[in-house]
C-alpha positions in Angstrom: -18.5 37.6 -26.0 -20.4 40.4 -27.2 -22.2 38.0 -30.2 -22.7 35.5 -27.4 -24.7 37.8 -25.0 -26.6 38.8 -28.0 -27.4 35.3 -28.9 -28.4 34.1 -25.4 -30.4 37.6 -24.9 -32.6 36.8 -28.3 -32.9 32.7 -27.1 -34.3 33.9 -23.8 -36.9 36.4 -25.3 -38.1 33.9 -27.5 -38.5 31.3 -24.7 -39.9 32.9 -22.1 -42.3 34.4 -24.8 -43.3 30.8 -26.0 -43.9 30.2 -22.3 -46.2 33.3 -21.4 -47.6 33.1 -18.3 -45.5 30.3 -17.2 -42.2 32.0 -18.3 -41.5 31.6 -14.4 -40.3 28.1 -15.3 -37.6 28.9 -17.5 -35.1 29.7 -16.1 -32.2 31.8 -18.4 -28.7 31.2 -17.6 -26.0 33.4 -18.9 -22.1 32.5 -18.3 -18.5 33.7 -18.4 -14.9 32.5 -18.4 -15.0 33.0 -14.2 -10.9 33.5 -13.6 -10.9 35.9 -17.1 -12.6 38.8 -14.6 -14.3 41.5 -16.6 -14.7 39.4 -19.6 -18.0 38.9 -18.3 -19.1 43.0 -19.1 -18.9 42.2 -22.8 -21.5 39.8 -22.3 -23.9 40.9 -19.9 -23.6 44.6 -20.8 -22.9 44.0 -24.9 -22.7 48.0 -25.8 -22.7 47.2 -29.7 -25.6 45.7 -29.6 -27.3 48.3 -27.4 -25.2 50.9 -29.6 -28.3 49.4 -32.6 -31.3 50.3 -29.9 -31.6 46.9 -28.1 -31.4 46.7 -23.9 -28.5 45.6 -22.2 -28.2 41.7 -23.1 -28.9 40.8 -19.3 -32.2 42.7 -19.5 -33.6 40.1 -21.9 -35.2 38.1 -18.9 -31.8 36.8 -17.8 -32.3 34.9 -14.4 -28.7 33.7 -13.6 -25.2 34.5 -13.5 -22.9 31.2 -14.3 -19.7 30.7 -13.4 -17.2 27.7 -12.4 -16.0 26.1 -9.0 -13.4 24.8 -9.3 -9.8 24.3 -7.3 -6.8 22.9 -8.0 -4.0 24.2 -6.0 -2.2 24.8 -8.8 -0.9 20.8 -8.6 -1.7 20.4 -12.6 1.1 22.7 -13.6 3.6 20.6 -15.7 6.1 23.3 -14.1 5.4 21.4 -10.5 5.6 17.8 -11.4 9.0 17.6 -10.4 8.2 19.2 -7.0 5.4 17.0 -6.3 7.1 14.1 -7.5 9.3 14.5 -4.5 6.6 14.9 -1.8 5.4 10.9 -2.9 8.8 10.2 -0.7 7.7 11.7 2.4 6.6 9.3 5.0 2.6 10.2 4.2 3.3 9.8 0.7 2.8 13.7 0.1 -0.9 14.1 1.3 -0.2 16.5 3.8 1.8 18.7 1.8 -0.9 18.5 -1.2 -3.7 19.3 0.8 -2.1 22.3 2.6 -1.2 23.4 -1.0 -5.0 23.2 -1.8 -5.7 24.6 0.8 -3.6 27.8 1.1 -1.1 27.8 -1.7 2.4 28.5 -1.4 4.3 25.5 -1.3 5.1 24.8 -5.4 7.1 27.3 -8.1 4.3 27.9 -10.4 0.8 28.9 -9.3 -1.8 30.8 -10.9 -4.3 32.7 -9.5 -7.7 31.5 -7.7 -6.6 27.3 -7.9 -6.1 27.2 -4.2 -9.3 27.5 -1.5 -7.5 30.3 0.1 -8.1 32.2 -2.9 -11.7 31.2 -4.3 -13.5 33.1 -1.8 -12.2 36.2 -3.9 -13.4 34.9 -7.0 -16.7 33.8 -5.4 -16.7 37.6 -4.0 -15.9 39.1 -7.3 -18.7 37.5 -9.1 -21.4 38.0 -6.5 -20.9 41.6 -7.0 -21.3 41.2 -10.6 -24.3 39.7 -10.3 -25.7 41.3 -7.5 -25.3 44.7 -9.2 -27.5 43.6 -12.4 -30.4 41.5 -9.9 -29.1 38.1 -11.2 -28.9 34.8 -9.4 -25.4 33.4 -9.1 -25.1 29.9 -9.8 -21.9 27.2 -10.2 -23.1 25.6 -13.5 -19.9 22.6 -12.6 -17.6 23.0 -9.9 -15.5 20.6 -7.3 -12.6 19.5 -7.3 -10.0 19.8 -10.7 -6.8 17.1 -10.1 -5.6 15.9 -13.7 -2.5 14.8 -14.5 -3.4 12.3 -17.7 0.2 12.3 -18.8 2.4 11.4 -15.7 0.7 8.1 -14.3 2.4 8.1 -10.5 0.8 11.5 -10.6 -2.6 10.3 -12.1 -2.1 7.9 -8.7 -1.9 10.2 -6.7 -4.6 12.5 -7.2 -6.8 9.3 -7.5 -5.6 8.6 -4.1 -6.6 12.4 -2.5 -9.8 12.6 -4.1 -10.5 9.0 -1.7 -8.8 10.7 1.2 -10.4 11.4 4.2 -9.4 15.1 3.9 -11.2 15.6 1.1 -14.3 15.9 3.0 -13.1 19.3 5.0 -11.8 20.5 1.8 -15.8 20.4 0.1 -16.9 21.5 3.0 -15.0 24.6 3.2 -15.5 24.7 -0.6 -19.4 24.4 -0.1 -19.3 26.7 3.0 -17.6 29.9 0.9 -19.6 29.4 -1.8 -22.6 29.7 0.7 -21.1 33.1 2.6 -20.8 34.6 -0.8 -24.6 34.5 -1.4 -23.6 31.8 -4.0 -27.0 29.9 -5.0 -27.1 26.7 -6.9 -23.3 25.0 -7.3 -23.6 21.7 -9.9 -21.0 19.1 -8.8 -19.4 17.7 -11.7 -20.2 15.3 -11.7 -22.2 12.0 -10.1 -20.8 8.9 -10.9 -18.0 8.1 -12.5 -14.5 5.8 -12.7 -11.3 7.4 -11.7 -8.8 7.6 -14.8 -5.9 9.1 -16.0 -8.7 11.9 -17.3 -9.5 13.2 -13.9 -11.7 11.8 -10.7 -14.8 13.8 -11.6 -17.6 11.6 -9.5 -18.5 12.3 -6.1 -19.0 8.3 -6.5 -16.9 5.8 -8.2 -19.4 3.3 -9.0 -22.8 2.6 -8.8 -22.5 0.5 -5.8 -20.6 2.5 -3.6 -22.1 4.0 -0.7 -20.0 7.1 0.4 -17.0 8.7 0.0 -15.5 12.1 1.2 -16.6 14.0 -1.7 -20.5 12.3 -1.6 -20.6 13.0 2.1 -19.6 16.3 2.2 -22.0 17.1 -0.7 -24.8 15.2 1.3 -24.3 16.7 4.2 -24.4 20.2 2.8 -27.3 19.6 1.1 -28.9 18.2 4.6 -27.8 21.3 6.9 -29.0 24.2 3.7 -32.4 22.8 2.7 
């Protein structure tokens, strides 16, 4: 991490001198493992290198302060297939109890930290002070929503299914909306359009032809209501 803030520190001096007077439109972006907190010090801070009479690696003309945004809800843990398997029996088909679990956790035997929206704020917190204490922008550099299940297909099915739910929309929103309170600047979607498969639903569109969906609208409209 160390070697990488070094790297990124030299890259940016040498663009921004290229650039001179118009080094305002490059814009230096340096990033960290966001759940791995204080992994991000070795970076931004890189003592060794400022041990051989060099600035602090975010000095370099650094701009930005990367992390991800994504959630989960922990419901890509092989150790809760068998839980969520049984929710597809309910008479909803488990959407409730999936997005309550995205929401706020708690409903599943295995969940890690900062997967659910209940917790995300935190990490979104966490960072901003990070950044805020070294004068950076904070940015998502990919973010939304993280449902994969590429070997279990009535999984796969499912998480197709709540990424074209009508829920989904809140769930951005509130997403969006934290990000926002958190002084969080730029958040990338990942990404635009792209077919659902057993390798995630990463568009906020399926195809090229489709209009909406929760995940476009919500995007849209926070786009709309913050510009």
């Amino acid at each position: 991490m160390q070697w990488y803030g070094m790297r990124t520190a030299q890259m940016s001096d040498i663009w921004k001198n290229v650039f001179g007077s118009d080094s305002n439109q490059v814009v230096s972006v340096m990033a960290t493992h966001t759940v791995w907190l204080g992994l991000e010090n070795a970076a931004l801070d890189c003592p060794l290198w400022v041990a051989e009479g060099n600035a602090p690696c975010y000095q370099h003309s650094i701009d930005a302060f990367a992390i991800a945004g994504y959630f989960n809800g922990s419901l890509n843990a092989e150790e809760n297939e068998s839980t969520i398997e049984s929710w597809l029996n309910e008479p909803d088909g488990g959407v409730s109890k999936a997005f309550k679990q995205i929401k706020s956790g708690g409903l599943l035997p295995k969940e890690e930290d900062y997967e659910s929206l209940s917790d995300i704020d935190q990490i979104f917190n966490y960072h901003h002070k990070v950044a805020d204490k070294r004068k950076l922008q904070l940015v998502v550099y990919e973010g939304g929503q993280h449902l994969v299940k590429s070997d279990n297909q009535k999984l796969t099915e499912f998480f197709i299914e709540l990424n074209r739910h009508p829920k989904m929309y809140k769930i951005y929103t509130q997403l969006l909306n934290e990000w926002k309170n958190q002084g969080g600047g730029l958040f990338m979607h990942f990404s635009d359009i792209k077919k659902p498969s057993k390798w995630g639903s990463w568009g906020a569109l399926e195809h090229v032809y489709q209009k909406s969906s929760p995940k476009y609208d919500a995007l849209i409209d926070f786009i709309d209501q913050n510009s």
